[in-house]
C-alpha positions, 0 to 999 in steps of 0.5 A: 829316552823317547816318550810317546803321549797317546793323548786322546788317541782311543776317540781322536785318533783311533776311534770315536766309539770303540767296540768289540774285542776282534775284528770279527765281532761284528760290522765296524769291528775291523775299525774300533775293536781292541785287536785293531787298537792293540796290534795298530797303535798300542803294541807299535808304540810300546816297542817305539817309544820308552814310555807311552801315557794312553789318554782315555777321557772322551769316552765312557763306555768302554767295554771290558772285552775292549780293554782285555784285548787291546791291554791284557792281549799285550801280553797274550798276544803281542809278547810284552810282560808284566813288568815291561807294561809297568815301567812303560805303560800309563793310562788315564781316564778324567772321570770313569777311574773304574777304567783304569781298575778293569785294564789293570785286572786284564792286564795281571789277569794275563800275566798269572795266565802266562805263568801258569 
């Protein structure tokens, strides 16, 4: 089985201040937005790797347009399901655990819209 840890890829590796949900949402989008994350770094991952830990301590203001596209957008966009992100997707926050409750909304959210 080959793991992949993204430890701290949103603020080391991605981008200090995440932002937007497209690239076109504005100046500097075509960089932090959750499309870029999602379709770069994400999405590659996930079909590389069996399990890939998201690390998303080092920033606390992660917007909810951010964390649907580049999590729910996995689904919608990027062809994954529900039960694949489960069994191969974790994620972290050290301090803002309301975090990890909007990815897990976004994600389920995208699921019922694939199934209805």
């Amino acid at each position: 089985m080959k793991t992949k840890k993204l430890k701290n890829i949103v603020v080391t590796d991605f981008h200090p201040k995440p932002y937007g949900r497209y690239t076109t949402d504005g100046p500097g989008c075509e960089l932090s937005s959750g499309e870029v994350f999602r379709d770069k770094v994400l999405a590659p991952a996930l079909r590389d790797y069996d399990l890939v830990h998201v690390d998303l301590t080092g920033y606390n203001r992660y917007g909810r347009s951010f964390l649907d596209e580049a999590f729910g957008g996995l689904i919608r966009e990027s062809g994954f399901n529900y039960q694949e992100l489960k069994e191969k997707l974790t994620y972290d926050h050290e301090s803002v655990k309301s975090i990890l409750q909007v990815i897990d909304e976004r994600i389920e959210a995208a699921e019922r819209d694939r199934n209805s």
